[in-house]
MARBA-3410 file (N, C-alpha, C, O; in Angstrom, 1 decimal):
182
-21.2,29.7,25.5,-21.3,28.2,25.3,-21.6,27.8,23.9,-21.3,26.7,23.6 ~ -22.3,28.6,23.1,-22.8,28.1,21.8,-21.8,28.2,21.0,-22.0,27.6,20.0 ~ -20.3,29.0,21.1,-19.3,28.9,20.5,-18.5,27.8,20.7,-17.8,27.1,19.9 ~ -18.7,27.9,21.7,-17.6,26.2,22.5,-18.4,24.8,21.8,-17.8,23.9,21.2 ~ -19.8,24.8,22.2,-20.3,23.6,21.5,-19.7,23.8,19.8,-18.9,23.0,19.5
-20.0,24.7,19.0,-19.5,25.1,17.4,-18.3,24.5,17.1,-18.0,23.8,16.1 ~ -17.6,25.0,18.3,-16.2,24.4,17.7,-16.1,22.6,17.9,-15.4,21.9,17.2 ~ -16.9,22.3,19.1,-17.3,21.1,19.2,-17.1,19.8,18.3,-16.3,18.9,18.1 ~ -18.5,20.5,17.7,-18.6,19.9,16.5,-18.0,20.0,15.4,-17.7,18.9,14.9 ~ -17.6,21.3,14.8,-16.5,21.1,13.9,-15.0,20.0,14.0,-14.4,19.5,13.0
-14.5,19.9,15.4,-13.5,19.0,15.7,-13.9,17.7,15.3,-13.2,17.2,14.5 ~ -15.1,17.1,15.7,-15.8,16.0,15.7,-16.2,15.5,14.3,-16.4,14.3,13.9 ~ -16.3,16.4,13.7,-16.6,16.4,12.3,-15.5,15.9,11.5,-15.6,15.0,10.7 ~ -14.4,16.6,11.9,-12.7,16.3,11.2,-12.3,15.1,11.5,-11.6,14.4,10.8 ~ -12.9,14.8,13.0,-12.0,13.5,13.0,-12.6,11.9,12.6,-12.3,10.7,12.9
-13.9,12.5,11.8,-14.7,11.4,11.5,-14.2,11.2,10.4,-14.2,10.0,10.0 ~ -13.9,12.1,9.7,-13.4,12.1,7.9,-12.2,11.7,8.1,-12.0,11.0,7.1 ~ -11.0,11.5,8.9,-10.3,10.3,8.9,-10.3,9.5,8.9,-11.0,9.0,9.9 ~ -9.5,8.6,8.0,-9.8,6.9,7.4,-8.5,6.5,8.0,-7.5,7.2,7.9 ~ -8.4,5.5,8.6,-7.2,4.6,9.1,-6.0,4.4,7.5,-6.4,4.2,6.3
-4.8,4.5,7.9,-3.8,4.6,6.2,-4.2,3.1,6.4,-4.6,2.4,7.2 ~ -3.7,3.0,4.9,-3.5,1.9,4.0,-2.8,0.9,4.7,-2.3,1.3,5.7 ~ -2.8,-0.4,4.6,-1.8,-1.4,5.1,-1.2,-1.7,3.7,-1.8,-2.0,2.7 ~ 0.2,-1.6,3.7,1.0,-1.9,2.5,1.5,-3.3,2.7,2.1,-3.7,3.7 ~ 1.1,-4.5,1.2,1.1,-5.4,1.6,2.4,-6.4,0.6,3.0,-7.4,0.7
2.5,-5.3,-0.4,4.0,-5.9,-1.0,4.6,-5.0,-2.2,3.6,-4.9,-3.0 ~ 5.4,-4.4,-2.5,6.1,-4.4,-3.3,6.7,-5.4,-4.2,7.0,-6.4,-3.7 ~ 6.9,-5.3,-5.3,7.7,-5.9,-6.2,7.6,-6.0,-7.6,6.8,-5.6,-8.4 ~ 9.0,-7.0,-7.9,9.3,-6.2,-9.6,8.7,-7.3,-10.4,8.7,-8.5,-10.1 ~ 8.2,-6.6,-11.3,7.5,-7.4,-12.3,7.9,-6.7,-13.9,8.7,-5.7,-13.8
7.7,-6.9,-14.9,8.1,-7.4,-16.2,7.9,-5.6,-17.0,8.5,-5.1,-18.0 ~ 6.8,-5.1,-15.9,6.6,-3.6,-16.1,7.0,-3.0,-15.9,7.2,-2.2,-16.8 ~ 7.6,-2.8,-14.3,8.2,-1.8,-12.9,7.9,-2.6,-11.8,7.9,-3.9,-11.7 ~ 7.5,-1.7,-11.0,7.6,-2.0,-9.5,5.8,-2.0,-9.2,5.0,-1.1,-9.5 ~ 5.6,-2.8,-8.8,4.0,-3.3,-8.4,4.4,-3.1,-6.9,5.1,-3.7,-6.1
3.3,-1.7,-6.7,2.8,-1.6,-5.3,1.1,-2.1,-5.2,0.2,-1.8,-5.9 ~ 1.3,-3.0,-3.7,-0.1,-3.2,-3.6,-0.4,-3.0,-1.9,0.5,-3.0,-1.2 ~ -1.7,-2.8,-1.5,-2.0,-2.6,-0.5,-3.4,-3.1,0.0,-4.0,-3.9,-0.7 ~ -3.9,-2.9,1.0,-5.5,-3.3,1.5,-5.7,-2.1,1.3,-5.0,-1.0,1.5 ~ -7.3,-2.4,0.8,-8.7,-1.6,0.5,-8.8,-1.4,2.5,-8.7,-2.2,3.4
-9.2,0.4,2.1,-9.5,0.7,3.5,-11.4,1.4,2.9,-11.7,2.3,2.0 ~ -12.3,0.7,3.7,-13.7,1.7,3.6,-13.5,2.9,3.4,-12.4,3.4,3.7 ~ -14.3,3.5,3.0,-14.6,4.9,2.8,-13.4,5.6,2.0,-13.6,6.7,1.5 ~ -12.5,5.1,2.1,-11.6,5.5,0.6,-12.2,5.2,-0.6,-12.7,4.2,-1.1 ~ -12.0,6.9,-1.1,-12.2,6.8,-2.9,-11.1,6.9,-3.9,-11.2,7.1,-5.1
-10.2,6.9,-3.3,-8.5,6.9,-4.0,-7.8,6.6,-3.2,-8.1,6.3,-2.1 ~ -6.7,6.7,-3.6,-5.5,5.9,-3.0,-4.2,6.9,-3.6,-3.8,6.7,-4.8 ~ -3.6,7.8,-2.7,-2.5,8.3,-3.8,-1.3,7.5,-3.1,-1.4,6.9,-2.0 ~ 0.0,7.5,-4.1,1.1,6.8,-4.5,2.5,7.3,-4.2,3.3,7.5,-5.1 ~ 2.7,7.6,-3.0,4.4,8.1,-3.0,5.4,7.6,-3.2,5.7,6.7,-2.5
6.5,8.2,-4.3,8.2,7.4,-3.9,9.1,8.3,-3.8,9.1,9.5,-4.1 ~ 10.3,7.3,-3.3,11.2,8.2,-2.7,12.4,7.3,-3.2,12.4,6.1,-2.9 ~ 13.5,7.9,-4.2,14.8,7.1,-4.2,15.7,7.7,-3.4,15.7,8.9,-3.2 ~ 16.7,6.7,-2.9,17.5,6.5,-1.9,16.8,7.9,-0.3,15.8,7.8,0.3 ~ 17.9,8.9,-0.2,17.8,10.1,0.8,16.9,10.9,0.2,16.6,11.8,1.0
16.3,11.0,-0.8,15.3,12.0,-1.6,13.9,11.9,-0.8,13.5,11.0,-0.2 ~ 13.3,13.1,-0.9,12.2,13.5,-0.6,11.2,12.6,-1.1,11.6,11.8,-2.0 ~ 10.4,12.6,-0.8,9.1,11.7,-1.7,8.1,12.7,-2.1,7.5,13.7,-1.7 ~ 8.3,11.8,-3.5,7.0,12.4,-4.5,5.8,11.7,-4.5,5.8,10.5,-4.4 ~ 4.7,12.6,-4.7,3.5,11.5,-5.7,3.7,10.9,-6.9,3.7,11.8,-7.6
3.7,10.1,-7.4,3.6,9.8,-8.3,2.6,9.0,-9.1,2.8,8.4,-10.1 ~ 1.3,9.1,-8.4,0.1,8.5,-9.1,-0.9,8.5,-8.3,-0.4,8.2,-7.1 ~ -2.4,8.7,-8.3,-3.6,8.6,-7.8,-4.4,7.3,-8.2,-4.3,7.1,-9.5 ~ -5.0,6.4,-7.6,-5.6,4.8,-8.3,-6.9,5.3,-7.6,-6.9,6.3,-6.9 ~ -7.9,4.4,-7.9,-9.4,3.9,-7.2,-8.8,2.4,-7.1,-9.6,1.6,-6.5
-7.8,1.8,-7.6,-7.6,0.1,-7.2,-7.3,0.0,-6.0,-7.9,0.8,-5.2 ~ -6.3,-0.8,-5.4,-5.3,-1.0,-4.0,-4.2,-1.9,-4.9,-3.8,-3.0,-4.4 ~ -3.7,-1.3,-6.1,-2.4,-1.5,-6.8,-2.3,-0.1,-7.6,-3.0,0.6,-8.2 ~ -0.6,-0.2,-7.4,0.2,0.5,-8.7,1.0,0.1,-9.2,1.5,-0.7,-8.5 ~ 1.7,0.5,-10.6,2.7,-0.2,-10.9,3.9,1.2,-11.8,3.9,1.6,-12.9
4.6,1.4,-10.6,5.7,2.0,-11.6,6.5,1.9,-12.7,7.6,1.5,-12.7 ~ 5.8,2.3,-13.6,6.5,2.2,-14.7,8.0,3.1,-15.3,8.6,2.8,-16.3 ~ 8.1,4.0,-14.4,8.6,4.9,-14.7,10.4,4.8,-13.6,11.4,5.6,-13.5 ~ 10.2,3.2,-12.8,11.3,2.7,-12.0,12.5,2.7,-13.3,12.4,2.8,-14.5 ~ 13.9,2.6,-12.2,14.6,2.6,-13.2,15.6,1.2,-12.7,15.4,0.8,-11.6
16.4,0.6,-13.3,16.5,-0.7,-13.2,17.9,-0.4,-12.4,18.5,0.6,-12.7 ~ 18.4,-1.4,-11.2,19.3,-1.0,-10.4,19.1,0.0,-9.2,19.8,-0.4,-8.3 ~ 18.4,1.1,-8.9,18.0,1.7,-8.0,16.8,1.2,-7.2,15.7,0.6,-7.6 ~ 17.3,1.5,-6.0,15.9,1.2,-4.8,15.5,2.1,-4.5,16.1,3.2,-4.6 ~ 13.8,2.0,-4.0,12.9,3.1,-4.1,12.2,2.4,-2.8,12.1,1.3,-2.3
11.8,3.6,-2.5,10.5,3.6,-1.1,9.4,3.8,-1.7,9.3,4.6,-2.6 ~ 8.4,3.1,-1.0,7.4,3.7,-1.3,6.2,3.8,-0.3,6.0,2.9,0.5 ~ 5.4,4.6,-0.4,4.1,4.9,1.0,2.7,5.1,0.4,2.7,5.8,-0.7 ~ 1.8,4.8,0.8,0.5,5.3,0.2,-0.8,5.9,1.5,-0.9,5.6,2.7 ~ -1.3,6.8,0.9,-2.4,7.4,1.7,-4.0,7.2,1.3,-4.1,6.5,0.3
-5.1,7.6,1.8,-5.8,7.3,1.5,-6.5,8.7,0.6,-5.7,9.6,0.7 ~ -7.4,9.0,-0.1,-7.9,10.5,-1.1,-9.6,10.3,-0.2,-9.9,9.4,0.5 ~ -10.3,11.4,-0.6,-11.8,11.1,-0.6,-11.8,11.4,-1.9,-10.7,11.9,-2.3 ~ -12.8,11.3,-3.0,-13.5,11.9,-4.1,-12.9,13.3,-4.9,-12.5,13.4,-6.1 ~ -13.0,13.9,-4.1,-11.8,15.0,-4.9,-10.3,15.0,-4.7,-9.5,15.8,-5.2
-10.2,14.1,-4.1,-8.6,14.0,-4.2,-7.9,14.6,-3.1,-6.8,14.9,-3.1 ~ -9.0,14.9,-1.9,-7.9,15.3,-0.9,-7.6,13.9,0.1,-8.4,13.0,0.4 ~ -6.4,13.9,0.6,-5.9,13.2,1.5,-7.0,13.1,3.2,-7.3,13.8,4.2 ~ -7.1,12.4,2.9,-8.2,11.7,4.5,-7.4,10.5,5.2,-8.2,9.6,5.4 ~ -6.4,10.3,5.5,-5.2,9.6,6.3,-4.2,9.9,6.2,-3.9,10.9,5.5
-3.5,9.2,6.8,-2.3,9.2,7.4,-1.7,8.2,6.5,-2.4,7.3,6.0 ~ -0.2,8.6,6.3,0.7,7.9,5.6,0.2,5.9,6.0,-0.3,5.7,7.1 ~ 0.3,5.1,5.3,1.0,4.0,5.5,2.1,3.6,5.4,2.8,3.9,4.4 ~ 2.6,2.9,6.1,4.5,2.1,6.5,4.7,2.3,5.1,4.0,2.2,4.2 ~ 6.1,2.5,5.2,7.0,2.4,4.3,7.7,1.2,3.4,8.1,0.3,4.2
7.8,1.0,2.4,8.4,-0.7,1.8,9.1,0.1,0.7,8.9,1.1,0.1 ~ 10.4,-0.9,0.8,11.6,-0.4,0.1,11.9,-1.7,-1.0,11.9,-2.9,-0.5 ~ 12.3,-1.4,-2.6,12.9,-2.4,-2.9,14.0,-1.9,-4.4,13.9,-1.0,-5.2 ~ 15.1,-2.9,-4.3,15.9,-2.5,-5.6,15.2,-3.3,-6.6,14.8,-4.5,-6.6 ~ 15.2,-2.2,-7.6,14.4,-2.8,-8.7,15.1,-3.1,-9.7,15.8,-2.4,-10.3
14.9,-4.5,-9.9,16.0,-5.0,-11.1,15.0,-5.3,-12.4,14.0,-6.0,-12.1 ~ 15.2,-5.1,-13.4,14.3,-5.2,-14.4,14.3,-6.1,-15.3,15.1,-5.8,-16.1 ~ 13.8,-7.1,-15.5,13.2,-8.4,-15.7,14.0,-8.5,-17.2,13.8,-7.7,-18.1 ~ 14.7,-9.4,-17.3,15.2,-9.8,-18.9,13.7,-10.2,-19.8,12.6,-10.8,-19.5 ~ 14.1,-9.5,-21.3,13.1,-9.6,-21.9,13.0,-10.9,-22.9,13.9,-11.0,-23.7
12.1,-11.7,-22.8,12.5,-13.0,-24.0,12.1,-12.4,-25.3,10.9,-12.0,-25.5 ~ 12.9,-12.3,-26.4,12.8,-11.8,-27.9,12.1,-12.9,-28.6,11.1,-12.7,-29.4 ~ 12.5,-13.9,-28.4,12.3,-15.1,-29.8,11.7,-16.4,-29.3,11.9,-16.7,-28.2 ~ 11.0,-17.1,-30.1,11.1,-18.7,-30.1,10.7,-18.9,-31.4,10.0,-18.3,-32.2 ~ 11.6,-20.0,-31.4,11.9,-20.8,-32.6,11.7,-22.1,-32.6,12.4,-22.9,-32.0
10.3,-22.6,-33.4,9.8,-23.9,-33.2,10.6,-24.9,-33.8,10.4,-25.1,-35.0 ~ 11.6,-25.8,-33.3,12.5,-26.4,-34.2,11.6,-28.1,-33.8,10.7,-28.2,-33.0 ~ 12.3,-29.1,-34.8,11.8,-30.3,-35.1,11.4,-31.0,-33.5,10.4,-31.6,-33.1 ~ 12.8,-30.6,-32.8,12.6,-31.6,-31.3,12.7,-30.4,-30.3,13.5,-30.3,-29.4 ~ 11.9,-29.6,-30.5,11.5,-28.4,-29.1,11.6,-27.0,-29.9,11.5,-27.0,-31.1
11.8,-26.0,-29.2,11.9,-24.4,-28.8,12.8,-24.1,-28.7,13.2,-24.7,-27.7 ~ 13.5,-23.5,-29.0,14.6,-22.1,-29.1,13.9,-21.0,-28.3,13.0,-20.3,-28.7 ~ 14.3,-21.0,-27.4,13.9,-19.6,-26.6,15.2,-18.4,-26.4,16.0,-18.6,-25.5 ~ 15.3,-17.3,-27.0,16.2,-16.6,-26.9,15.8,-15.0,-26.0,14.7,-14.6,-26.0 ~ 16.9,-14.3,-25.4,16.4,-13.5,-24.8,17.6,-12.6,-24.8,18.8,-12.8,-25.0
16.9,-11.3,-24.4,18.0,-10.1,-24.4,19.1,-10.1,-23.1,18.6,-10.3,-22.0 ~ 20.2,-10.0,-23.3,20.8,-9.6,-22.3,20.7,-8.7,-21.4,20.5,-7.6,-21.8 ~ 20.9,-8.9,-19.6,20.7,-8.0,-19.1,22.1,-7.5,-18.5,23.2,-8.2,-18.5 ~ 22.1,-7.0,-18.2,23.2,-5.7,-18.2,24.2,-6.1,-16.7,25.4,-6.0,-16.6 ~ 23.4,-6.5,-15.9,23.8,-7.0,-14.7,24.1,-8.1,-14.4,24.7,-8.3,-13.4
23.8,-9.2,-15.3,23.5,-10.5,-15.4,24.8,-11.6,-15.7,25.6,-11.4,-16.6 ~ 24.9,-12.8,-14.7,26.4,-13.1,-15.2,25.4,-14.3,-15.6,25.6,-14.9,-16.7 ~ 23.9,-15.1,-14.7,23.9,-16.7,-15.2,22.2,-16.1,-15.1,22.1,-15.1,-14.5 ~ 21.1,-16.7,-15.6,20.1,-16.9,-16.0,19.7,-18.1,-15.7,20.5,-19.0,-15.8 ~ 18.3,-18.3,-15.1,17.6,-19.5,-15.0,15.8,-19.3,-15.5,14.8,-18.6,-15.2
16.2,-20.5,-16.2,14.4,-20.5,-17.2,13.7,-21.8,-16.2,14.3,-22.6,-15.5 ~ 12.3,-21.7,-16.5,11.8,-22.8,-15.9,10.6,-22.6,-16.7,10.2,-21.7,-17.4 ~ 10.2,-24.0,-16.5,8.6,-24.1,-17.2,7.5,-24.4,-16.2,7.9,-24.8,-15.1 ~ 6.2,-24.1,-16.5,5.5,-25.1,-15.8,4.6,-26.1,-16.4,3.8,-25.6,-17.1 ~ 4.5,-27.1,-16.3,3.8,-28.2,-16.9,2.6,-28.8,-17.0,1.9,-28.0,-16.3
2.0,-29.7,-17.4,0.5,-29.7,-17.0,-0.4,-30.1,-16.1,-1.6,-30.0,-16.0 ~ 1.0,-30.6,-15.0,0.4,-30.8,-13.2,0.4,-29.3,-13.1,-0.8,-29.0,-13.0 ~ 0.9,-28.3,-13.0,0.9,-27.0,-12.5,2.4,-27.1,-11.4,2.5,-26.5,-10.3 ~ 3.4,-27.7,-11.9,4.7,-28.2,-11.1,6.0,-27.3,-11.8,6.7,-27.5,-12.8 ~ 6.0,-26.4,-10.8,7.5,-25.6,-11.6,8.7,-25.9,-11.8,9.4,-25.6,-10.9
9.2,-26.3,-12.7,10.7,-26.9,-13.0,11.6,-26.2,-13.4,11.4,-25.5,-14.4 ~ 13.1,-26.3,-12.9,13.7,-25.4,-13.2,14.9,-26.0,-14.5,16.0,-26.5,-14.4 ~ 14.4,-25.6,-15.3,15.5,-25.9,-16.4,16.6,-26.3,-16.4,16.9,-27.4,-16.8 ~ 17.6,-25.2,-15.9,18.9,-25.1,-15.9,19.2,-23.6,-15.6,18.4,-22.7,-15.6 ~ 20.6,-23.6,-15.4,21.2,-22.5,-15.1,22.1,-21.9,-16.3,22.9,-22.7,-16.9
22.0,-20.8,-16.7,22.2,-20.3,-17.9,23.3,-19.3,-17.9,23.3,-18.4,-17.0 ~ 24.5,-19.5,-19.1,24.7,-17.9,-18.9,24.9,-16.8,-20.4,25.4,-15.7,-20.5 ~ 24.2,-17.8,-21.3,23.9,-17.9,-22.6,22.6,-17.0,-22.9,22.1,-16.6,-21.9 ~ 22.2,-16.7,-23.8,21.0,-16.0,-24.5,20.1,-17.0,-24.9,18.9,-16.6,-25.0 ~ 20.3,-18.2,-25.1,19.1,-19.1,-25.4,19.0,-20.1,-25.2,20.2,-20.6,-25.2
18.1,-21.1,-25.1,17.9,-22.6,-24.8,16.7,-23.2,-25.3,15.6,-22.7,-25.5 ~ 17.3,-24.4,-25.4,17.0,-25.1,-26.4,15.7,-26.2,-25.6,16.1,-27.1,-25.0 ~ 14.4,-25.9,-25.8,13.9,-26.9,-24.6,13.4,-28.4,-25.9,13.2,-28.4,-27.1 ~ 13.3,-29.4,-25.0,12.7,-30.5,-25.2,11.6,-30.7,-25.6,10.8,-30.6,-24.7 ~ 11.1,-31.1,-26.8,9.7,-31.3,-27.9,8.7,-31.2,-26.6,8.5,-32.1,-25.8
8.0,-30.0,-26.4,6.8,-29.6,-25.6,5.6,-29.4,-26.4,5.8,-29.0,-27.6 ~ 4.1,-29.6,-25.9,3.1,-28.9,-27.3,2.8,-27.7,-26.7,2.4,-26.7,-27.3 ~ 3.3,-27.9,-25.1,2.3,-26.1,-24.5,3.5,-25.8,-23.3,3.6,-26.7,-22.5 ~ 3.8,-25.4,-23.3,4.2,-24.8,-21.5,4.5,-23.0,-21.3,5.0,-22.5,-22.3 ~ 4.4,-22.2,-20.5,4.8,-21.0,-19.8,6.3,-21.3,-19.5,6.8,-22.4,-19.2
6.9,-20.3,-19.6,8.3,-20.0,-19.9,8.8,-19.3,-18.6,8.0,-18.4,-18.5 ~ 9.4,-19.3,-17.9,9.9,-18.4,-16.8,11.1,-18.1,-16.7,12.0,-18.8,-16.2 ~ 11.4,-16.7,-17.2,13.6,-16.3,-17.4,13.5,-15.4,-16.6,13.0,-14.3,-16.7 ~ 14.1,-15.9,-15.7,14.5,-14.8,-14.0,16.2,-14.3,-13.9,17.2,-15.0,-14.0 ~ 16.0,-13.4,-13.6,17.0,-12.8,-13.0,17.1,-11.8,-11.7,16.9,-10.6,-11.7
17.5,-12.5,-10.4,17.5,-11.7,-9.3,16.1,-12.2,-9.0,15.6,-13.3,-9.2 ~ 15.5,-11.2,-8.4,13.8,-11.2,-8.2,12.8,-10.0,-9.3,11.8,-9.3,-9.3 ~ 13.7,-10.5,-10.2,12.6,-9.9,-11.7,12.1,-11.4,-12.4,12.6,-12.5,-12.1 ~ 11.3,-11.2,-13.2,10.4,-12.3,-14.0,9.8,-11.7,-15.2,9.1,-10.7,-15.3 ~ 10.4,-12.7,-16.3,9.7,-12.6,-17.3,9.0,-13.5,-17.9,9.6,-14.6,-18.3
7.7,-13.3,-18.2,6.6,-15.1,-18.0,6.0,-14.7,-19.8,5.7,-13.6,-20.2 ~ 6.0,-16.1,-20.4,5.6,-15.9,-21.5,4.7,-17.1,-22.1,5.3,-18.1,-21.7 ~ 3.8,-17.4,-22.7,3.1,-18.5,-22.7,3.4,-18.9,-24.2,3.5,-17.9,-24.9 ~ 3.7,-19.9,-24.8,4.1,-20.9,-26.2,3.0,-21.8,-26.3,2.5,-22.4,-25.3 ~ 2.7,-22.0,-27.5,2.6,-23.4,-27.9,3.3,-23.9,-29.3,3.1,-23.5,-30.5
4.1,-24.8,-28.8,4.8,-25.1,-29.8,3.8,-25.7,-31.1,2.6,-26.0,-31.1 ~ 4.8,-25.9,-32.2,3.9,-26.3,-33.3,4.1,-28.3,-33.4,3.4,-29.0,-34.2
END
């Protein structure tokens, strides 16, 4: 009986050191890569980071102490999965996978220039590869997002502003940039 209780407790032991996985709470592309985020689960002291493109296996690809990552290392036009687990302290796994979130990662046009001219900004930006029309927006000093126009040009010309944030999207990428004109 003293072996049977032994083993007892060693089971009981194991199944206390599991942590409930992660709840994955979004994916998405941002100006960097691919921002994964998730909920803080107790007693986690890391968080490791898996992806998987298309039918491929999944890798790790990064350990946090946050409940974000951000792939840097996405590549623009491909979709990726991705899952996270929970680590203790040395980095071993103490849960179970969390759900899976999938997204095509389109990579955010980059704005190069502004050009403070007499009656507004010149805002110019790189071409994206995939891209047939472009839309900028600002936001203003109510905190009200406006959408410019629909673009299919590299630059635009905005209207005598002293301050606004800049917003050049393509798809569900974002590229956000803060001015103040002169």
């Amino acid at each position: 009986t003293d072996e049977a209780e032994q083993t007892t407790a060693i089971e009981t032991t194991e199944e206390m050191s599991q942590l409930v996985p992660p709840v994955m709470s979004s994916v998405a592309a941002t100006a960097y890569g691919v921002q994964v985020s998730w909920k803080s689960v107790d007693a986690a002291a890391k968080y490791s980071v898996f992806r998987k493109e298309g039918n491929s296996d999944f890798t790790e690809i990064g350990a946090v102490q946050s409940v974000s990552y951000t792939d840097k290392t996405a590549s623009s036009g491909k979709t990726y999965t991705y899952k996270v687990r929970c680590l203790d302290a040395e980095g071993k796994p103490v849960s179970d996978f969390s759900s899976e979130k999938s997204i095509k990662y389109i990579k955010a046009p980059v704005i190069t220039k502004f050009t403070n001219k007499a009656n507004g900004t010149l805002i110019t930006w790189s071409k994206h590869e995939n891209a047939a029309k472009y839309r900028i927006a600002y936001l203003d000093g109510n905190g009200y997002l406006q959408i410019a126009r629909m673009l299919e040009e590299k630059g635009y010309k905005t209207k005598n502003r002293r301050k606004m944030t800049v917003f050049l999207k393509y798809f569900e990428s974002l590229s956000t940039v803060s001015i103040e004109s002169l």
